[in-house]
C-alpha positions as CSV (number, residue, x, y, z in Angstrom):
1,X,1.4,-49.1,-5.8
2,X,0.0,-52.0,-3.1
3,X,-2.0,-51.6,-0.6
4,X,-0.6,-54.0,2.5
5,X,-4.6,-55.1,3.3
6,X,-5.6,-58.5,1.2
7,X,-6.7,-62.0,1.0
8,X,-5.7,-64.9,-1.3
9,X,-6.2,-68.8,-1.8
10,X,-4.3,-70.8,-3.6
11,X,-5.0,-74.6,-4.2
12,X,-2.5,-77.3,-5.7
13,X,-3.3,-81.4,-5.7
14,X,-1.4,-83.8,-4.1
15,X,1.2,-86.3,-6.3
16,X,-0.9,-89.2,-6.0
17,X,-4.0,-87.1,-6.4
18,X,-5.5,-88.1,-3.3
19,X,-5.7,-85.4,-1.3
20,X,-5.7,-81.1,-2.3
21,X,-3.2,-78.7,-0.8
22,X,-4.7,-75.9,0.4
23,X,-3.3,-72.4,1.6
24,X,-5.0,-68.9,2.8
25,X,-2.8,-65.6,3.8
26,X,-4.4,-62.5,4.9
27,X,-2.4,-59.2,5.7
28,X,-3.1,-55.9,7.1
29,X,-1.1,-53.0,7.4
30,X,2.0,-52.7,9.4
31,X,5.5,-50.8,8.8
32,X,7.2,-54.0,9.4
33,X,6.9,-57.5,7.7
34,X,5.2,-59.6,10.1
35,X,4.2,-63.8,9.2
36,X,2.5,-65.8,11.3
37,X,1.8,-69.1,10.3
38,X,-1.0,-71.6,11.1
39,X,0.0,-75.5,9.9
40,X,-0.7,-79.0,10.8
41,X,2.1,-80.4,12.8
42,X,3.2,-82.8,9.5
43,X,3.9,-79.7,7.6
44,X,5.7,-77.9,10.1
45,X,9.3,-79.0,8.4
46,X,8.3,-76.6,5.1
47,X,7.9,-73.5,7.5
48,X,11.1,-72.4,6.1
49,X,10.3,-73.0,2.4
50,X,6.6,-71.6,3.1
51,X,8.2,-68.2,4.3
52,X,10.7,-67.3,1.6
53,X,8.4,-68.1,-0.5
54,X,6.2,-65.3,0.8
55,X,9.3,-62.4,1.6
56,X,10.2,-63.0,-1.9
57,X,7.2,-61.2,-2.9
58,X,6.1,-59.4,-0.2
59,X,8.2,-56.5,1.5
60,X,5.5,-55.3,4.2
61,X,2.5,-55.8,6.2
62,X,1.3,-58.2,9.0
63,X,0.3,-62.2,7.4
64,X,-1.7,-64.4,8.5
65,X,-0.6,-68.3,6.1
66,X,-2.9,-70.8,6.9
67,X,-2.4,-74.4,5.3
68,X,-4.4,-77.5,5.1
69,X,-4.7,-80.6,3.8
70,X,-8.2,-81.9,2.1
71,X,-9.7,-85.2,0.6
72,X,-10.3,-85.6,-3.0
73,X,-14.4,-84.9,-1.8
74,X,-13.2,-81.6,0.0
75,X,-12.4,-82.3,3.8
76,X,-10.6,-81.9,5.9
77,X,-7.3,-84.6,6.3
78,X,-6.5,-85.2,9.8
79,X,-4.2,-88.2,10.8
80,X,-5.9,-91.5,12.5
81,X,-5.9,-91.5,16.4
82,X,-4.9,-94.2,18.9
83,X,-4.9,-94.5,22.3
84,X,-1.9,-96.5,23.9
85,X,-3.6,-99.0,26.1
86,X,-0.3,-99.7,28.0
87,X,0.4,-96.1,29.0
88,X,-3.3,-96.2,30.3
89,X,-2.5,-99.1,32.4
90,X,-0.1,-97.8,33.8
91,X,-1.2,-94.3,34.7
92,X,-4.5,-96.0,36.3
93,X,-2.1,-98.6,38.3
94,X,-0.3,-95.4,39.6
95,X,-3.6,-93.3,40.5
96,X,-4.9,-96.5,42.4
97,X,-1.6,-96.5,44.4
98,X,-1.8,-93.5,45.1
99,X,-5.7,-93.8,46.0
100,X,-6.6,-90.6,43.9
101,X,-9.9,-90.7,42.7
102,X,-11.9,-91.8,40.4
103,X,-12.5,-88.7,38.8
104,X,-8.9,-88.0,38.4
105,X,-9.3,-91.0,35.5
106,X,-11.4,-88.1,33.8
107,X,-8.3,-86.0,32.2
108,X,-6.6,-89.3,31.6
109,X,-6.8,-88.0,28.1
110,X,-4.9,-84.9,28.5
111,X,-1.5,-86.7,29.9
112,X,1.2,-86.6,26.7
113,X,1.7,-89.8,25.3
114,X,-2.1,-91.3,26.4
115,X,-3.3,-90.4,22.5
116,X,-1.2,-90.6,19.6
117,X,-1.5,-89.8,15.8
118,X,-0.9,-93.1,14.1
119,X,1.1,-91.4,10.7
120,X,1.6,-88.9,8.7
121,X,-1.8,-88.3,5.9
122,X,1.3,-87.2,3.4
123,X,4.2,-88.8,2.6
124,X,7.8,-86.3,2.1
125,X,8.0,-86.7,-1.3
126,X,4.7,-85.2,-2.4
127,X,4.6,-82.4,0.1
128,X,7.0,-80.3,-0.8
129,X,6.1,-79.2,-4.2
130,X,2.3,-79.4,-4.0
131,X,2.3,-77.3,-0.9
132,X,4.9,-74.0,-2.2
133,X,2.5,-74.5,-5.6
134,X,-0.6,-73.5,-3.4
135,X,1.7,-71.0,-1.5
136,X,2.5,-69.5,-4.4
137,X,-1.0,-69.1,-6.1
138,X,-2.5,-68.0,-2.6
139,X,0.6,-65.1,-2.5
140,X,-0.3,-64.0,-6.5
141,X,-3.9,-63.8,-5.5
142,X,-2.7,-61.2,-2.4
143,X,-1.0,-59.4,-4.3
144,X,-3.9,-59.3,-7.0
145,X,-6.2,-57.8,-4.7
146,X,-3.5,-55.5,-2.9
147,X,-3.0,-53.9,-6.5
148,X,-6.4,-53.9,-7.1
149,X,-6.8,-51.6,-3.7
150,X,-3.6,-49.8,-4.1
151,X,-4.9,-48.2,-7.2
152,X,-7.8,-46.9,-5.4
153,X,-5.6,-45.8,-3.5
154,X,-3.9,-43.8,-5.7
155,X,-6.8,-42.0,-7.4
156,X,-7.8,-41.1,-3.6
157,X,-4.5,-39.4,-2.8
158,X,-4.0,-37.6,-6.2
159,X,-7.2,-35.9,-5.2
160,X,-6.4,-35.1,-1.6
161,X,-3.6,-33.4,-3.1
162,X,-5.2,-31.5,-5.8
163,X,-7.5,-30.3,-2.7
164,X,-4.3,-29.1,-0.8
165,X,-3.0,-27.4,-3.7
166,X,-6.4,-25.6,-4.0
167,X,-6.8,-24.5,-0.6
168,X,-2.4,-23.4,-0.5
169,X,-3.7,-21.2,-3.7
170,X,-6.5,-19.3,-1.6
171,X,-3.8,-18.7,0.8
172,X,-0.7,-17.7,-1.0
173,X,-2.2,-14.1,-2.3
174,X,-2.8,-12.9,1.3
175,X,0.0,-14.6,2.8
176,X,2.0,-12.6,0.2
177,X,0.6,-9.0,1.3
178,X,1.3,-10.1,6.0
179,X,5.1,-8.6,5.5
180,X,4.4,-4.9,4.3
181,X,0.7,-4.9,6.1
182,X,3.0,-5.7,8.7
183,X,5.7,-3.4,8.8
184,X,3.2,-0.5,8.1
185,X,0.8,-1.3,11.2
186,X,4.3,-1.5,13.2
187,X,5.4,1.8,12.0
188,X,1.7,3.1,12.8
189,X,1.7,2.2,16.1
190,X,4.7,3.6,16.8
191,X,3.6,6.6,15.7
192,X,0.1,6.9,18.1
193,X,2.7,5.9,21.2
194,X,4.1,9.2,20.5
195,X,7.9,7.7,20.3
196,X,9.9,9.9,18.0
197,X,11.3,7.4,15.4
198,X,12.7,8.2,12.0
199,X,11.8,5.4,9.1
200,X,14.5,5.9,7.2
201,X,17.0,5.1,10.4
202,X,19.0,1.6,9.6
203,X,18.3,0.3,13.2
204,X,14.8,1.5,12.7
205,X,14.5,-0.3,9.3
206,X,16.4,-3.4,10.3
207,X,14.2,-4.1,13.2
208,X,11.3,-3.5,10.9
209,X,13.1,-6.2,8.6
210,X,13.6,-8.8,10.8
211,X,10.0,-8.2,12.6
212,X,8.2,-8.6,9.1
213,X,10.7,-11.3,8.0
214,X,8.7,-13.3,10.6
215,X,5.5,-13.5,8.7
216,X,7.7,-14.3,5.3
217,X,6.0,-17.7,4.5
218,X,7.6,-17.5,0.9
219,X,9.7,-20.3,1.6
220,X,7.0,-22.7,3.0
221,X,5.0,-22.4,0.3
222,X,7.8,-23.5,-2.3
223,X,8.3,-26.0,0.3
224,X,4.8,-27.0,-0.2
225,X,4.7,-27.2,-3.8
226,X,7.6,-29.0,-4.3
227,X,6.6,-31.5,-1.5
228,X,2.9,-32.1,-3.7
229,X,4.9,-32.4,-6.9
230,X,7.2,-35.0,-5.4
231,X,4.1,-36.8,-4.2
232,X,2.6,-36.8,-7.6
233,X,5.7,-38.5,-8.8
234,X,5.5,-41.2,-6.2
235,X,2.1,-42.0,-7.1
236,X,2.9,-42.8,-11.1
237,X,6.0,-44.4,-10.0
238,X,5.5,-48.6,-11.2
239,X,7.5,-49.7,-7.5
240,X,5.8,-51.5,-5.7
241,X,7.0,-50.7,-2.3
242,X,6.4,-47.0,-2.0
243,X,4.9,-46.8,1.5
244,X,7.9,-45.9,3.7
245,X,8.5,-43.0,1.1
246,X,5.3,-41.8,1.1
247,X,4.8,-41.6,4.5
248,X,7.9,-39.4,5.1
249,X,6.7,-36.8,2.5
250,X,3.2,-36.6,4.4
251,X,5.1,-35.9,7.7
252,X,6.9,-32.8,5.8
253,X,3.7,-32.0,4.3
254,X,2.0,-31.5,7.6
255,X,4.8,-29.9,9.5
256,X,5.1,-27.3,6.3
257,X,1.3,-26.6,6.5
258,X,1.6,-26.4,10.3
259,X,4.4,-23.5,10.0
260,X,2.3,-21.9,7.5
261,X,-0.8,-21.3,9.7
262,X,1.7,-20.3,13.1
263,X,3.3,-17.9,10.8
264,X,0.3,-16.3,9.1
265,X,-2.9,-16.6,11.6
266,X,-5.3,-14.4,10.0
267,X,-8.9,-14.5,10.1
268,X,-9.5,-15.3,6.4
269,X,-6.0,-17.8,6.2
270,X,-6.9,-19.7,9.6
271,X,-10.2,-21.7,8.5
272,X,-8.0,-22.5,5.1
273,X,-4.9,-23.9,7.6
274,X,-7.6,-26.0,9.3
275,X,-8.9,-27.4,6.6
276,X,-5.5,-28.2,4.9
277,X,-4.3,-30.0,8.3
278,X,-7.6,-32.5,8.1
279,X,-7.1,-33.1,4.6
280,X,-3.2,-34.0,5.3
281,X,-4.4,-36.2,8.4
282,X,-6.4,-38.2,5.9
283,X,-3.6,-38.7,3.4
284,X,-1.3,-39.6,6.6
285,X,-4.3,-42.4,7.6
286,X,-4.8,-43.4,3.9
287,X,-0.6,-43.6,3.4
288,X,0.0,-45.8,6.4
289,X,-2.0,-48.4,4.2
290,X,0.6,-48.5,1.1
291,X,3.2,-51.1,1.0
């Protein structure tokens, strides 16, 4: 089990040595898998290669790949800069003509094709390999500390669903007894209205049934138990990508719980209900974290 929130750096040297490939991704949750990337416009051709290399081992969650280039002493390589004194030139003869002024010369900088970038830092050859090497450390480190927070997550839940299974036990015994106590309060009041109504009459007795039948919560709480049980086996399965699964299950959990304390709605079971629907909320919360 993975949790979808984690960080990673991975760092592989250039060919000739000179410089240091350096990538960072960060993820959060999300049901979806989401990669945005942040690169220098001479690495933008390896996009492709930078993003399988990432869906091959991650299945969900919302990344964040950043990628940079460094010196051999640790900063930052940017390309050289240049301004192209004949565009100048001519962009000033045109403002003059035009009797703009002078302070028009001030964002002289921001027209395309004033500045340029006089070459790549990298050559093609060496960029390539060097950069999916860093890729692929930064993505093992993820996944290091995803695994490492997934297994907290996993003791967490196994204990929110021992709780449940506590609290479904302090319910079942009285849930059990709602069908007869039921039947013989109907029957009871019956008898103070005064109407004349024989037990042992099959009308009489099927209404009684079916009026009872409607506090049965038998079949919820095997619903229940199976449901935790099923849970429990996701959580020692070795998959990786459990989340979708889990998440499901929690929805059937609550709505099961939910049914239960509609059905039952006694003074002792309601504060038990309660307690069971917060502690389901927080598995729901903790589940939307697993990959």
């Amino acid at each position: 089990m993975r949790s979808m929130t984690g960080f990673g750096r991975g760092e592989c040297p250039s060919a000739n040595g000179t410089g240091l490939f350096r990538v960072e991704i960060s993820s959060v949750n999300r049901k979806q898998f989401e990669l945005k990337l942040s690169l220098p416009r001479e690495m933008l051709a390896w996009e492709n290669a930078l993003r399988k290399c990432v869906a091959e081992k991650v299945s969900r969650g919302a990344l964040i790949l950043r990628a940079e280039l460094l010196s051999s002493s640790g900063t930052l390589l940017v390309p050289e800069l240049s301004i192209n004194e004949k565009n100048v030139l001519a962009l000033k003869k045109e403002l003059e003509r035009l009797s703009l002024p002078e302070s028009a010369l001030q964002n002289i900088l921001c027209v395309p094709g004033i500045v340029e970038q006089a070459g790549n830092v990298l050559s093609d050859s060496e960029c390539p390999e060097a950069l999916l090497c860093a890729c692929t450390r930064a993505v093992d480190a993820l996944l290091s500390m995803r695994t490492t927070e997934g297994n907290a997550l996993r003791k967490d839940l196994a204990g929110r669903i021992d709780n449940l299974e506590k609290m479904l036990s302090q319910v079942e015994p009285e849930a059990s007894l709602l069908p007869g106590l039921a039947r013989e309060r109907l029957l009871k009041k019956l008898a103070e209205a005064g109407l004349p109504v024989d037990v042992n009459d099959e009308r009489v007795l099927r209404e009684v049934v079916i009026f009872a039948d409607k506090l049965d919560v038998n079949e919820e709480i095997t619903r229940l138990k199976s449901h935790f049980a099923h849970f429990r086996a996701f959580l020692a399965e070795e998959k990786e990508s459990l989340g979708r699964n889990m998440d499901f299950l929690t929805q059937e959990i609550f709505r099961e719980i939910n049914t239960l304390g509609n059905k039952t709605g006694t003074v002792t079971i309601s504060p038990v209900i309660v307690q069971m629907k917060a502690e389901a909320e927080k598995i729901r919360e903790q589940v939307q974290n697993v990959e």
